[in-house]
C-alpha positions as CSV (number, residue, x, y, z in Angstrom):
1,X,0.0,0.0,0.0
2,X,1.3,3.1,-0.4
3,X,1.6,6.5,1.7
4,X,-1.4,8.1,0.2
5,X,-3.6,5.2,0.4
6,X,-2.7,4.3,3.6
7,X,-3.2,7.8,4.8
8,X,-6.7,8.2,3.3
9,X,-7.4,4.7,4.6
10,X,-5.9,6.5,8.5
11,X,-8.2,9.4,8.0
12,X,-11.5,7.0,7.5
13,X,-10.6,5.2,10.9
14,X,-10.3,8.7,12.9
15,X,-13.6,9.9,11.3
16,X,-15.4,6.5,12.0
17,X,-14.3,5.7,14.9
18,X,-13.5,9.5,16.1
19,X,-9.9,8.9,17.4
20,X,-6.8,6.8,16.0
21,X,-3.6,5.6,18.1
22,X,0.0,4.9,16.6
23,X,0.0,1.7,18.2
24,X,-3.4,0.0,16.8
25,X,-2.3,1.6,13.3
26,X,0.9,0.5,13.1
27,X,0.0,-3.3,13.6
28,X,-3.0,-3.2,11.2
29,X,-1.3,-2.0,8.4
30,X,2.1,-4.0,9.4
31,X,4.4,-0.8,9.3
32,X,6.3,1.0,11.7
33,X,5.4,3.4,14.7
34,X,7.3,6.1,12.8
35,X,5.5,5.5,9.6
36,X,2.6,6.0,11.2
37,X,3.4,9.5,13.0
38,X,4.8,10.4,9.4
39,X,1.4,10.0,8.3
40,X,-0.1,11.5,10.9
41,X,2.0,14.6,10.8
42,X,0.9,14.9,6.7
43,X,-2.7,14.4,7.3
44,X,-2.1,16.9,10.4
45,X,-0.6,19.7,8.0
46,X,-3.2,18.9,5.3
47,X,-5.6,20.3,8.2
48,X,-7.6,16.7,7.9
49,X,-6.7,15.8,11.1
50,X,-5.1,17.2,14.9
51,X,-2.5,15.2,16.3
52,X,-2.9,14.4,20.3
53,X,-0.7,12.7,22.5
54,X,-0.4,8.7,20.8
55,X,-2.4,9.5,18.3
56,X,-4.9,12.1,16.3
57,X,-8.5,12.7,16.4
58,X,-10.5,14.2,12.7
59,X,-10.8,18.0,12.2
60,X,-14.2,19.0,13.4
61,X,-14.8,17.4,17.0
62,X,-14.9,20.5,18.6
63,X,-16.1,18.6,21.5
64,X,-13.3,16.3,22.2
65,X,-11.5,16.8,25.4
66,X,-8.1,14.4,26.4
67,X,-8.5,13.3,29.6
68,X,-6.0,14.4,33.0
69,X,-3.7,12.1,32.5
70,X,-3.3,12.5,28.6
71,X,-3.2,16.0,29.1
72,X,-0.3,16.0,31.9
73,X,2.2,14.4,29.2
74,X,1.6,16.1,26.3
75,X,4.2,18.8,25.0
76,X,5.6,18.5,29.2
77,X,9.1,20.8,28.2
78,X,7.3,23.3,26.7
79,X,4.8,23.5,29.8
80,X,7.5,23.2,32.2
81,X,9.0,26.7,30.8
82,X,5.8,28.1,30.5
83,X,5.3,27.7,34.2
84,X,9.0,28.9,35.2
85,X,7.9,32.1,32.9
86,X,4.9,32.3,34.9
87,X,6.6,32.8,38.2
88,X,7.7,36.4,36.8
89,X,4.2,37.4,37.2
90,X,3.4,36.4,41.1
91,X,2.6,39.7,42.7
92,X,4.3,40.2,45.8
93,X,2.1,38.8,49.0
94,X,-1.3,38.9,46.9
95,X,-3.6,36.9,45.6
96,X,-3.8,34.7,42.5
97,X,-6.3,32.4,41.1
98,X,-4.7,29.4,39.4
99,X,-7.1,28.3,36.7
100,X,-7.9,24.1,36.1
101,X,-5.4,22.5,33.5
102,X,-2.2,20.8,33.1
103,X,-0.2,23.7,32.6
104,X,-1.1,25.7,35.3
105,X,-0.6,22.9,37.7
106,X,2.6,22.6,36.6
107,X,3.1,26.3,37.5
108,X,1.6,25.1,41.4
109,X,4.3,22.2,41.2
110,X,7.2,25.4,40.7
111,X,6.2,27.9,43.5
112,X,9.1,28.5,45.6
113,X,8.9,27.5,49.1
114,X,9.6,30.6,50.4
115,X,6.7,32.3,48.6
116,X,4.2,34.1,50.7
117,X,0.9,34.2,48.5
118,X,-3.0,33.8,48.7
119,X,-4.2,31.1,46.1
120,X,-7.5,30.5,45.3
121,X,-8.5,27.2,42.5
122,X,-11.3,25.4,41.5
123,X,-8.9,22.3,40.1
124,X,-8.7,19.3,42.8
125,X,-5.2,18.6,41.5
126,X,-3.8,21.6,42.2
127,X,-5.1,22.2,45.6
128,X,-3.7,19.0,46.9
129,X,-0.5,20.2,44.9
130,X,-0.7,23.2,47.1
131,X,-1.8,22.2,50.4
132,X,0.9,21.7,52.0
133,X,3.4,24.5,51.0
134,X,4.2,26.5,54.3
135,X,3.8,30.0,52.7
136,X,0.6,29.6,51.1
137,X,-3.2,30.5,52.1
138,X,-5.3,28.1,50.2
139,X,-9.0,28.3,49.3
140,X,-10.5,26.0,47.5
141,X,-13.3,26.6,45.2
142,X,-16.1,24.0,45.7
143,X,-19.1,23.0,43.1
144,X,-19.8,19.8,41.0
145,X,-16.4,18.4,40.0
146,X,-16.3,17.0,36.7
147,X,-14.2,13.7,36.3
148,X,-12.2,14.2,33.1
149,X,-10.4,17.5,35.0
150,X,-11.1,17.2,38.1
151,X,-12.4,20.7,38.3
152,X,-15.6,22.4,40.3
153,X,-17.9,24.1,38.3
154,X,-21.7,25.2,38.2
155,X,-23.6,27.7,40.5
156,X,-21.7,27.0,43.4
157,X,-18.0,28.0,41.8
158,X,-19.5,30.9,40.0
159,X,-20.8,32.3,43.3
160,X,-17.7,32.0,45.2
161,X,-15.9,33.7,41.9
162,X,-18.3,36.5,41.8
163,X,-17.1,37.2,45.4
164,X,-13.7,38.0,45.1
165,X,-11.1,40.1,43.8
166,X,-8.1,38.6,42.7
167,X,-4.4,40.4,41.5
168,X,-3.6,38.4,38.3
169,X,-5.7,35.1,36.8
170,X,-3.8,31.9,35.5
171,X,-5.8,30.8,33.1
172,X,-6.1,27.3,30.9
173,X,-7.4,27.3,27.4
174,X,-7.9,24.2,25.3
175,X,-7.8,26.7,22.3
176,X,-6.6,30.1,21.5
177,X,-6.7,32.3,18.3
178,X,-7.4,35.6,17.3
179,X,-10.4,34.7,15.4
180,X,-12.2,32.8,17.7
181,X,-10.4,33.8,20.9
182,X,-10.1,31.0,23.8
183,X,-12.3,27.5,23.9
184,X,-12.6,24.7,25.4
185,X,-14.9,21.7,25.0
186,X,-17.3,22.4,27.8
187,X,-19.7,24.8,28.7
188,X,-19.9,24.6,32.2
189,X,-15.7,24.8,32.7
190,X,-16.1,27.4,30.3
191,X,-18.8,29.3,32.7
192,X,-16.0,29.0,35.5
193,X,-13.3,30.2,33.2
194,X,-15.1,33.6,32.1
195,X,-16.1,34.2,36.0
196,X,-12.4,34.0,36.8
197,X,-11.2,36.2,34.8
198,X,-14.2,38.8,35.9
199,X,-12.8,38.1,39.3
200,X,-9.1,39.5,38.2
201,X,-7.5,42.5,38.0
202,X,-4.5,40.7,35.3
203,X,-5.6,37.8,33.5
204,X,-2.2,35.7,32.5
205,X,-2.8,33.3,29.8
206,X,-0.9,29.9,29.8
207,X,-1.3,27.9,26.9
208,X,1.5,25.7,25.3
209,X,1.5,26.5,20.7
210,X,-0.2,23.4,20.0
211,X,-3.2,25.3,21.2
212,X,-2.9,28.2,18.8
213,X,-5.4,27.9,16.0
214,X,-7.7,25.5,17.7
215,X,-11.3,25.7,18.5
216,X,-13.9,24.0,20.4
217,X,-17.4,24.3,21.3
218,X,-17.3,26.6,24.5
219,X,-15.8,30.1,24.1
220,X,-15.4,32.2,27.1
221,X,-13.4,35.4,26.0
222,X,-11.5,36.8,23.4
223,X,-7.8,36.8,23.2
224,X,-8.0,41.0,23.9
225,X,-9.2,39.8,27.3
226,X,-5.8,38.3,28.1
227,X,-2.9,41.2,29.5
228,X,-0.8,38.4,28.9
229,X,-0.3,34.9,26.7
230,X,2.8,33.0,28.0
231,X,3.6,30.3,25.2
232,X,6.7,28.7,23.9
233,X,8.6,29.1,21.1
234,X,6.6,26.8,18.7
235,X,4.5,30.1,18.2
236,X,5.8,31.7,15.1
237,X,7.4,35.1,15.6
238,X,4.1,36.1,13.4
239,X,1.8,34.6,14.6
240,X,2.6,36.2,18.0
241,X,3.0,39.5,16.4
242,X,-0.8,39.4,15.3
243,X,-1.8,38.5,18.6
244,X,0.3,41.3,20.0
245,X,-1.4,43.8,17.5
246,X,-4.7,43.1,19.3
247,X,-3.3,44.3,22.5
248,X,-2.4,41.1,24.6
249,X,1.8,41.2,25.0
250,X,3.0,37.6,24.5
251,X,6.0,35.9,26.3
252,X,7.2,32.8,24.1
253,X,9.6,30.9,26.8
């Protein structure tokens, strides 16, 4: 068979079955892993597909949403300087709310230990990340938690939200572009998101370049709502250039 074929053969499996892994692929057409991700990475550019961690899903399922664990080893360098570019903005013995997502837990995971700080979250993970560092006061946003993040959301999150004033907002997107402005698959996370950031005086957006261009189905603020998108190099000079032109200054670490 060759590359083409096998290709359009990859991209009927992702639309029928709404995901594909290297691994499954790779044995049914008897070829190698890296033939596979060669594939994957054509299909990706020809827009027909998004690659995800071990595999991609079809173009279109603006509802898809990788679970905790998927999430917490995808593009892992590039999040890991993200967060250590993130410490920059701590205000000095305020108050920050850290936003659910993989990236801004690993921004919890960095906090010195002699930091003196106020943190409020909605994210399960990151609170348990937190509770224990000596220079801390935690508060923990409660509401129905949702098992794929592990987050609180609905009336109960939005009321404690709508209660506070924050200094600077660490915020998760699943996507981000000047077009569409930041997504994410669900509508009640997204709710949570958008009270956040009214909650904040400096909303700090965290967000590794795989995310730029994306969409999905929830969007709860436009980019011109960020102060600040902290991203890694993977974003073209460009790209970050239009998104500075729209107001929001852009760190790629």
């Amino acid at each position: 068979m060759y590359a083409p074929e096998r290709q359009q053969e990859i991209l009927r499996l992702a639309r029928d079955g709404g995901r594909v892994d290297v691994v499954s692929l790779a044995e049914e057409f008897q070829v190698t892993a890296e033939t596979i991700r060669r594939d994957l990475k054509a299909l990706d550019r020809a827009g027909l597909v998004r690659r995800v961690h071990g595999g991609a899903i079809p173009v279109g399922r603006l509802d898809f949403e990788p679970d905790l664990a998927e999430r917490e080893t995808t593009a892992a360098d590039e999040k890991d300087r993200i967060a250590r570019a993130a410490l920059a903005e701590l205000p000095a013995d305020g108050t920050v709310i850290v936003d659910a997502g993989s990236t801004a837990a690993r921004l919890a995971g960095v906090l010195p230990v002699g930091l003196s700080l106020t943190v409020v979250t909605h994210s399960l993970p990151i609170a348990a990340r937190l509770a224990d560092h000596p220079g801390i006061q935690l508060h923990l946003v409660g509401g129905r938690v949702r098992h794929r993040t592990r987050a609180a959301v609905d009336a109960w999150a939005l009321r404690a939200y709508a209660e506070i004033r924050a200094d600077v907002l660490f915020v998760a997107a699943n996507g981000f572009s000047v077009e569409h402005g930041l997504t994410t698959p669900d509508l009640a996370e997204a709710a949570v998101k958008r009270a956040a950031m009214a909650a904040a005086r400096r909303v700090v957006l965290l967000a590794d370049s795989s995310k730029h261009g994306q969409e999905h189905f929830a969007r709860f603020g436009g980019l011109g709502d960020v102060d600040l998108l902290i991203t890694d190099t993977g974003l073209s000079p460009q790209d970050a250039a239009a998104i500075e032109h729209g107001g929001t200054e852009v760190v790629r670490a």
